[in-house]
ZAMARGU-4260 file (C-alpha; in steps of 0.2 Angstrom, whole numbers, plus 5000, padded with zeros to 4 digits):
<rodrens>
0) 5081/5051/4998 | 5075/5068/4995 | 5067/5074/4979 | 5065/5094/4976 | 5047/5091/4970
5) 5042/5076/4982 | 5053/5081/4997 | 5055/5062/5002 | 5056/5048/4989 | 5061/5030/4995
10) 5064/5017/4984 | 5063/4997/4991 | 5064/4980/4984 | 5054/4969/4994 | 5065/4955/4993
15) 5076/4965/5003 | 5065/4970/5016 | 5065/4964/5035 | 5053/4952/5037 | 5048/4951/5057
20) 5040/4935/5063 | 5024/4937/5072 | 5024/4934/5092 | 5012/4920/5089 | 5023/4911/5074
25) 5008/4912/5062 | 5016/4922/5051 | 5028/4938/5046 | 5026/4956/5040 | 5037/4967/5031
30) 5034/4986/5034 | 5035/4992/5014 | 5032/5011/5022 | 5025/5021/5040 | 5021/5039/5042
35) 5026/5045/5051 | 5045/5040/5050 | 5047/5027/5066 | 5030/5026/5073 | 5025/5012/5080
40) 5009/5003/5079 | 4998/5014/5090 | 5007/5031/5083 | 5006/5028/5063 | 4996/5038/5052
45) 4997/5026/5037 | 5005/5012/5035 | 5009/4998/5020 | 5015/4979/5023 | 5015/4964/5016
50) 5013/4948/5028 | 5015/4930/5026 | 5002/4920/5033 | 5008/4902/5038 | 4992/4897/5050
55) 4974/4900/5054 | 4970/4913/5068 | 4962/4929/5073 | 4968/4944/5064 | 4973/4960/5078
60) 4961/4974/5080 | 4966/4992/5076 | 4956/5004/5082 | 4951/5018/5072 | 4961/5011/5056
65) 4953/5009/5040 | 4961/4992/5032 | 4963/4987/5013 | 4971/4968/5010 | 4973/4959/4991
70) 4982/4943/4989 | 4999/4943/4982 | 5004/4923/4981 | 4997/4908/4986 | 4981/4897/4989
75) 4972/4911/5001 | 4963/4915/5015 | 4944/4916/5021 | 4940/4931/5030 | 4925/4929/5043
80) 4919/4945/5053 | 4910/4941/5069 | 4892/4950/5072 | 4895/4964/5080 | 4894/4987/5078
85) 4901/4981/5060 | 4891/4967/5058 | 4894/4951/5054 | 4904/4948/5035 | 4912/4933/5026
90) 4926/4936/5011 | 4938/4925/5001 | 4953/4933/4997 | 4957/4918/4985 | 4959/4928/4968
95) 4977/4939/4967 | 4978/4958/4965 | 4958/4961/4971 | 4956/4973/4986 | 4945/4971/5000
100) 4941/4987/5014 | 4938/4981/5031 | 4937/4991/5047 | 4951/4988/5056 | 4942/4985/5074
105) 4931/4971/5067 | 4935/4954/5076 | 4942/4946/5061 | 4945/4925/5060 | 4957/4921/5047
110) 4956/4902/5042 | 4967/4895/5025 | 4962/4889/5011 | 4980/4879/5007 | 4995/4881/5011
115) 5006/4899/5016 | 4998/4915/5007 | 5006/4933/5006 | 4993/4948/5006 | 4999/4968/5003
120) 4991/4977/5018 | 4985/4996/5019 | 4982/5004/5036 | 4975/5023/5037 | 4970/5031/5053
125) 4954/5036/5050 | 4949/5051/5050 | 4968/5058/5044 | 4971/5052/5030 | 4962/5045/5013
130) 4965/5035/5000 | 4964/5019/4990 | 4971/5002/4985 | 4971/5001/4966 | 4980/4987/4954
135) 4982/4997/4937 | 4991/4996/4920 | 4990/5009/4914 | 5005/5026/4918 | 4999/5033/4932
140) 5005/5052/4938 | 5013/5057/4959 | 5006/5075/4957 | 4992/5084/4968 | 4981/5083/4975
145) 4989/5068/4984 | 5001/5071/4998 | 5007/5053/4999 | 5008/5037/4992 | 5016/5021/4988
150) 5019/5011/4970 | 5024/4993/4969 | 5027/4982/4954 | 5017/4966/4953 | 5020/4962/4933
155) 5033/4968/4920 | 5047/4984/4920 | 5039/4999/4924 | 5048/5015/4922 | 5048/5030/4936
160) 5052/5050/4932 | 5060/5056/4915 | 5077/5062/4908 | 5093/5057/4919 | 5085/5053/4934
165) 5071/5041/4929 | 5074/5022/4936 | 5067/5007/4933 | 5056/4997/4942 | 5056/4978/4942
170) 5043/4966/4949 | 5044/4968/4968 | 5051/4984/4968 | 5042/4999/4971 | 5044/5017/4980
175) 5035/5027/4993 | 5032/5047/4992 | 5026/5060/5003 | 5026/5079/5001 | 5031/5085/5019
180) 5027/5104/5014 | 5007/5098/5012 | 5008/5086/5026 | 5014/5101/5036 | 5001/5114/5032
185) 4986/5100/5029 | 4972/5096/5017 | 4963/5114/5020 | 4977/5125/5020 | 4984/5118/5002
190) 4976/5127/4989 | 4978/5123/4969 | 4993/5131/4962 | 4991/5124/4940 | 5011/5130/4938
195) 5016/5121/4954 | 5007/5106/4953 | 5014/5104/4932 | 5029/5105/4941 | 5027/5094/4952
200) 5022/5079/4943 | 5032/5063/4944 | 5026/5050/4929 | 5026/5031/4932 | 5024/5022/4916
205) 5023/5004/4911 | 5039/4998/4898 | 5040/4982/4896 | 5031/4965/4898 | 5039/4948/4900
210) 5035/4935/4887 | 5022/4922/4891 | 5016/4936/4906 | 5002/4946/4910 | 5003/4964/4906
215) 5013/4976/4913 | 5002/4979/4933 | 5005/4992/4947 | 4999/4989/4965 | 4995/5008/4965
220) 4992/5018/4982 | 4986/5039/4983 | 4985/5046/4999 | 4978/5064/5003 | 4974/5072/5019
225) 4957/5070/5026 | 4946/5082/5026
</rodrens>
């Protein structure tokens, strides 16, 4: 989908993404977004998932990729880093919608805590692209400086653009942005343009919140070009 101020807009519902079963049957991923469009997992650039993991075992190493994880559903997982250039670290990824960065070359062991849990993954080749994981509730701005990005809906209605052409945005839904015009031309070369970038601002904002549910939440990605 094009969008004359965002260039390429796609809106997804997770529900209805593929979900492809790992080669060693410990789990599944769906691909949520990958820039560029049809890289594969040595050509991506950054790259957002979410996976099912149904049994213990090491994660895969990626070289050169920075990594952000948060629990979506379920009991968890214990994350245990062997001693190494990154040195050895332990989490627990057992509390929902709490990121945790981890270079993605570390030798990662993956045990469970119960039963199947399903993690949001974001993957950024170090070194081209910046950026964070954030879980907000508050309306949130796709404008500059970012160059990319990817909103999904964790809790309540959330409402995405203005006038006729806003949508909105249920739990599980969510949409992925890039500005191929600053992608093209790169970080450096983009300079600050006040009457462009007013323009060029897309609000998401919170609506409404289910009774008996936590407030409105936004699993909330902004990408730029690093410098």
């Amino acid at each position: 989908m094009l969008d004359e101020c965002l260039n390429v807009v796609e809106f997804f519902d997770r529900a209805q993404v593929a979900s492809v079963p790992w080669k060693n049957g410990g789990g599944s991923t769906r691909e949520l977004a990958c820039w560029p469009l049809g890289a594969g997992m040595d050509g991506f650039e950054w790259r957002v998932s979410v996976a099912t993991i149904a049994t213990p075992g090491p994660f895969s190493a990626f070289a050169g990729v920075d990594r952000q994880i948060m629990l979506l559903e379920g009991d968890g997982v214990h994350l245990q880093s062997a001693p190494g250039l990154h040195g050895g670290w332990a989490h627990t990824l057992d509390q929902r919608w709490r990121p945790f960065a981890f270079a993605g070359e570390a030798p990662v062991d993956c045990s469970m805590l119960g039963g199947t849990s399903t993690d949001f993954n974001l993957m950024l080749r170090r070194g081209v692209w910046a950026g964070a994981l954030q879980v907000v509730q508050s309306a949130q701005s796709v404008a500059a400086p970012h160059s990319a990005g990817l909103c999904l809906v964790l809790a309540g209605i959330w409402r995405w653009g203005l006038g006729e052409a806003a949508r909105t945005l249920a739990p599980g839904q969510g949409a992925w942005w890039v500005r191929e015009s600053d992608v093209a031309c790169g970080a450096e070369m983009r300079h600050p343009n006040p009457d462009r970038d007013a323009h060029s601002l897309t609000p998401v904002a919170p609506l409404l919140q289910a009774e008996g549910e936590c407030p409105p939440t936004l699993a909330w990605i902004a990408l730029h070009r690093a410098s």
